[in-house]
C-alpha positions as CSV (number, residue, x, y, z in Angstrom):
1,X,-19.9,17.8,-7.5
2,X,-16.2,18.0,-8.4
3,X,-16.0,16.2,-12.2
4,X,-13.0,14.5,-11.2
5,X,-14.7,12.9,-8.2
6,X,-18.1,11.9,-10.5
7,X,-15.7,10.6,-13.6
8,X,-14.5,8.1,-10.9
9,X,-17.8,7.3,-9.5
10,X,-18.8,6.3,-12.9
11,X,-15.7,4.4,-13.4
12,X,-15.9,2.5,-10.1
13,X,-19.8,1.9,-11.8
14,X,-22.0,3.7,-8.9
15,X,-23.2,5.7,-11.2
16,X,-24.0,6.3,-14.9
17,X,-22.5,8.8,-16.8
18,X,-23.9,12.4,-16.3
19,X,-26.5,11.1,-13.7
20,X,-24.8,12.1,-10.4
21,X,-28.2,14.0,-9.9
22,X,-30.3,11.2,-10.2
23,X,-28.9,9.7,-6.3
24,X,-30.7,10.9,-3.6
25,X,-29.3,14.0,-1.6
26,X,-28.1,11.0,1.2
27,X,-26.7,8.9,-1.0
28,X,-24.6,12.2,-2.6
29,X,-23.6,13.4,1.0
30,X,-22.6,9.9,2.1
31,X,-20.8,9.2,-1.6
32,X,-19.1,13.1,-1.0
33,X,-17.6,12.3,2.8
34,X,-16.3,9.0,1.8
35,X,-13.8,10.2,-1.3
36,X,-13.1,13.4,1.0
37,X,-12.2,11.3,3.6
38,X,-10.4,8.8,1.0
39,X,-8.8,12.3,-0.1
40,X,-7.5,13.6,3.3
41,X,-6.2,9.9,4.2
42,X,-3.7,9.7,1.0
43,X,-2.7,13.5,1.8
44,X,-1.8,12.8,5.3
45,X,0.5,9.9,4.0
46,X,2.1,11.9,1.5
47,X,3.1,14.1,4.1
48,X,4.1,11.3,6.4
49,X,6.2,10.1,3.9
50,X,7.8,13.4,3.5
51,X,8.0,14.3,7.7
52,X,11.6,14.1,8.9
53,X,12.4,14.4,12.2
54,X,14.6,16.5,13.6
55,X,17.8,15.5,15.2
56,X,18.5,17.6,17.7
57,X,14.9,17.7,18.8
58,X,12.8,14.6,18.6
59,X,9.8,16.3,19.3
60,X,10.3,18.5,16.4
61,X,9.1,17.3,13.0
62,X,9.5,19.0,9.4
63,X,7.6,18.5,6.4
64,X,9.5,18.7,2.8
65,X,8.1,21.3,1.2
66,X,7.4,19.0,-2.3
67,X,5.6,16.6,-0.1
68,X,3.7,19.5,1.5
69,X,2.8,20.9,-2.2
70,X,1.8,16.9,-3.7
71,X,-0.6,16.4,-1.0
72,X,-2.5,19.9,-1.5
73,X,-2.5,19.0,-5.1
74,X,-4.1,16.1,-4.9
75,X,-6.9,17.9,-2.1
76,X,-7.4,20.8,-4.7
77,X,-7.5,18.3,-7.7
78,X,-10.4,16.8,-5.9
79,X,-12.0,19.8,-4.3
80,X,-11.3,19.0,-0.6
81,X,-11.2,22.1,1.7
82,X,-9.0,22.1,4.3
């Protein structure tokens, strides 16, 4: 488990401190695919926020590159693989 992912579990009070191991394995798997999936949702609207369309092109999109780099932050902060 990614330490910044149990510290918040423990603040949002599902579990006690240090006793991530004391869930069973489904409630760990279930409690993992929801912040990953809480994780990939705020990355994609960073970079939504930082997709500009192209003039010339509408069907063209670009991504600013510091919106690119805060949403993989925030995935590798968290552990979330791509």
């Amino acid at each position: 488990m990614n330490q910044p992912l149990e510290d918040l579990m423990y603040q949002a009070g599902l579990t006690a401190s240090g006793c991530w191991d004391q869930l069973d394995q489904y409630d760990r798997d279930a409690v993992i695919r929801l912040a990953n999936m809480i994780v990939e949702r705020c990355s994609e609207l960073i970079i939504e926020q930082g997709t500009d369309w192209v003039d010339f092109a509408p069907s063209q999109t670009a991504i600013r590159p510091q919106y690119w780099q805060m949403a993989q932050h925030i995935k590798q902060h968290f552990g979330v693989e791509e």
